[in-house]
N, C-alpha and C positions, 0 to 999 in steps of 0.2 A: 504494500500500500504506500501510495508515496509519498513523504515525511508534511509535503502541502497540506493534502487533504487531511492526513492525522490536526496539523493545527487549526484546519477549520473548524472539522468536527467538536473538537474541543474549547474554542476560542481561546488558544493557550500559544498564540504565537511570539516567539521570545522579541525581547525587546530591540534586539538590535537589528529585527527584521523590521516593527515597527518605525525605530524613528528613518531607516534606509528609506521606507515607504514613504513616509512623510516627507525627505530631502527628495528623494527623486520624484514625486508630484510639483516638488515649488520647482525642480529644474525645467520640469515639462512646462509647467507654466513660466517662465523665465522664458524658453523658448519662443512658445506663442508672443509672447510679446515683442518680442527684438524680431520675429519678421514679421509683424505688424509694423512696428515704427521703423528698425535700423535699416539704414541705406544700402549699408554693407550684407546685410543677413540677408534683405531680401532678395537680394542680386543672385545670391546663390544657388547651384545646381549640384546635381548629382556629379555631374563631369569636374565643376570648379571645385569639390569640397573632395575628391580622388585624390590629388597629388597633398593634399594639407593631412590626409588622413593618413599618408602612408609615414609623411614626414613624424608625426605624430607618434606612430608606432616605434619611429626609428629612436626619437627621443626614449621613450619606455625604456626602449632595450638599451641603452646608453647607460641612463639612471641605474637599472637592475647590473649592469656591467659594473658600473662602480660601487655597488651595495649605498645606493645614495636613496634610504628608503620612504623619506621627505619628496623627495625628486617624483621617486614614482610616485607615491599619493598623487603629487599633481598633473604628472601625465596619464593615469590612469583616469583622472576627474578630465584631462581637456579630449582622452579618447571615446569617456561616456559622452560626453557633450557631443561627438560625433554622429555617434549611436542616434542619440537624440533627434538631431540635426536632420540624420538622412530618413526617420521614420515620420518626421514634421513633412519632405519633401512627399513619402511616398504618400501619408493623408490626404495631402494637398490634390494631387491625383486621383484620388480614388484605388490607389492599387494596393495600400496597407497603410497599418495601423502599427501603433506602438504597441498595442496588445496583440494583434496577432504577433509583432517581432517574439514578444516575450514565451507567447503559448508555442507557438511553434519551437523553439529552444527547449522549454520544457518536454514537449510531447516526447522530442529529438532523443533528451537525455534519458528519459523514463524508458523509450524504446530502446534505448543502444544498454542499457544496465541493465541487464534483465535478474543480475546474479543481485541485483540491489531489488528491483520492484518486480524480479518474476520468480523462477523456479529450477534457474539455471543454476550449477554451482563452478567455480572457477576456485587454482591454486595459488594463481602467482598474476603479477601484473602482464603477464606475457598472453594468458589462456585471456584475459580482460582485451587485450589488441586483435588478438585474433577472432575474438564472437565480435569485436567492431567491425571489423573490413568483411567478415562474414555477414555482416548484416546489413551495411552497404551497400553489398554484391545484391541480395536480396531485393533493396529498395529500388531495383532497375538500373544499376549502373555496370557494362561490359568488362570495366578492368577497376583492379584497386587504384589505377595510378591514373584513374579519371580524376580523384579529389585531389592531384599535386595542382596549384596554383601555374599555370603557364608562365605567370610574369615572375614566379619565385629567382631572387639572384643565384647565379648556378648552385652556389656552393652548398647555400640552405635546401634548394631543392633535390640536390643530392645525398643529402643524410635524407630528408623525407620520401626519398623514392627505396632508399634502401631501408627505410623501416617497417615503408608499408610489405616490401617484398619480404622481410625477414616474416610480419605478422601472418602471412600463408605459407611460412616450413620454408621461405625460397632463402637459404641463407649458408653460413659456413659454416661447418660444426666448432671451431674453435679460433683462437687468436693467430695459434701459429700460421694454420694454411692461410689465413691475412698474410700474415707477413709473408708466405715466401710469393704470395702476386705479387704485393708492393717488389721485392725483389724482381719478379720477371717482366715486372711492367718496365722496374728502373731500365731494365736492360738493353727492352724494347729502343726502351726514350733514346738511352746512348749512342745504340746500333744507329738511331735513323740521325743523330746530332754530326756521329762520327761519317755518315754516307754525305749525308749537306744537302742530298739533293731535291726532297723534297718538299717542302715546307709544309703542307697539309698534312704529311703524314709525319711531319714534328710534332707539328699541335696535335695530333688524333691522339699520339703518344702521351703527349703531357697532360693527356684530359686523362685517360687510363690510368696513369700514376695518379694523379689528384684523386681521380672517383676511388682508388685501392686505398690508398693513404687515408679516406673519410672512412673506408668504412672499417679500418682499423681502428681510427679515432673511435669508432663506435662499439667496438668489441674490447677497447680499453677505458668505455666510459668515460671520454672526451667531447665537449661539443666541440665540433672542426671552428664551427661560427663565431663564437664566444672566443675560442685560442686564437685565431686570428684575429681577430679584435682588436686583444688585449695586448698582443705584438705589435699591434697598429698605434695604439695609444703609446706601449714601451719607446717606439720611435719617434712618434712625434714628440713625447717629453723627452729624450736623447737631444734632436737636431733643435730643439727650441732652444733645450739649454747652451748645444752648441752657439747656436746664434748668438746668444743673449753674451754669453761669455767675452766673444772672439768679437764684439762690439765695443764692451768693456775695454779691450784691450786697444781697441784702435784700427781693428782687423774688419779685414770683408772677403768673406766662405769665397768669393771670385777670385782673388787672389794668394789664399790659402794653398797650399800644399795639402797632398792627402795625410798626410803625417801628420802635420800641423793642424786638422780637423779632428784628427783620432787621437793625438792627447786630450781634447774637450771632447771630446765622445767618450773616452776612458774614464775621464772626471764625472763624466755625465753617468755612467753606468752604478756608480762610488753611491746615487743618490737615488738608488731604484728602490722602494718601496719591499 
């Protein structure tokens, strides 16, 4: 039975669903209002409010990257506001409501859990992923890797193409036989670096090593996403402080020596976190 309906039945729904209800009513009406009046809100479309949304996400994952948990609260509040935003557009039309957004999520989650609101039983989070994509399959869709997003950036879409594959058995029995493809891919890569003469079939190569490489990251319980990130951030606070330094001193990175950049590179590492 599922935990809603227990609280109706009862009138005994906990307080922090309460006052949730209450904020997220004054947001809806917040809403209504600013595309009533605002110049800027009214203007808005489902196309104009895509690229803010996505931007939006990327902040999230930023915030969560730095354990900044302030940060998220407040990207998590300007992603609801999104939420909001596009269910204000689809009323506007006729084509949805904010309550259908929410019933339909719910229906979603009651359906795909069945080991929570049916009579299914499951052992581990693994038997959980696979009654999902089993169920999925079910709801009319030809392959599990209909739900990967097309516009997903490669590298994220690569860990989730190989998860959905691992969730129906398509998978590798262990780490090692990971590692020895990453080895035969590297080999791959070299042979075609060392011939020169292709170029298409360097990059084929070097997408082969990446996609083996992810999905090692994933049988060593790494997100590939996350570690590159976080190397992304290590360099940019590296070359900043190079900068900042080699300014100090009177210096400009154009006229630098490589030497001469990698003693402030070497200072710079002295202060890594």
């Amino acid at each position: 039975m599922p935990t809603s309906y227990f609280y109706r039945m009862n009138n005994q729904r906990p307080q922090h669903i309460k006052d949730a209800s209450a904020e997220f009513e004054r947001l809806m009406e917040i809403m209504d209002e600013l595309r009533a009046k605002c110049p800027w809100d009214q203007k808005q479309t489902f196309e104009t409010l895509r690229h803010l949304t996505i931007e939006e996400t990327y902040e999230l994952a930023d915030s969560i990257l730095d354990d900044d948990k302030q940060g998220i609260k407040g990207e998590l509040g300007d992603l609801l506001l999104h939420i909001v935003f596009y269910a204000k557009l689809g009323s506007e039309t006729e084509d949805f409501t904010m309550k259908e957004v929410i019933t339909t999520i719910c229906e979603k989650l009651i359906h795909r859990h069945p080991h929570i609101y049916g009579d299914v039983e499951v052992e581990n989070e693994q038997d959980v992923k696979e009654n999902w994509e089993k169920l999925k399959l079910k709801e009319g869709r030809s392959s599990i890797l209909e739900s990967v997003p097309k516009g997903l950036p490669a590298l994220v879409k690569a860990t989730r193409i190989q998860d959905k594959a691992k969730a129906v058995g398509f998978d590798w029995e262990n780490k090692e036989q990971v590692w020895d493809k990453v080895n035969e891919e590297l080999a791959e890569f070299k042979n075609e670096i060392s011939s020169g003469n292709n170029h298409k079939k360097i990059e084929a190569e070097f997408g082969d090593l990446l996609f083996s490489l992810i999905n090692y990251a994933r049988f060593i319980d790494v997100n590939p996403e996350n570690a590159l990130e976080r190397t992304n951030k290590k360099f940019i606070q590296r070359f900043q402080y190079l900068e900042t330094e080699a300014a100090k001193d009177g210096k400009e990175l154009g006229s630098m020596t490589l030497e001469e950049m990698d003693k402030y590179w070497n200072e710079a590492k002295k202060h890594d976190a």
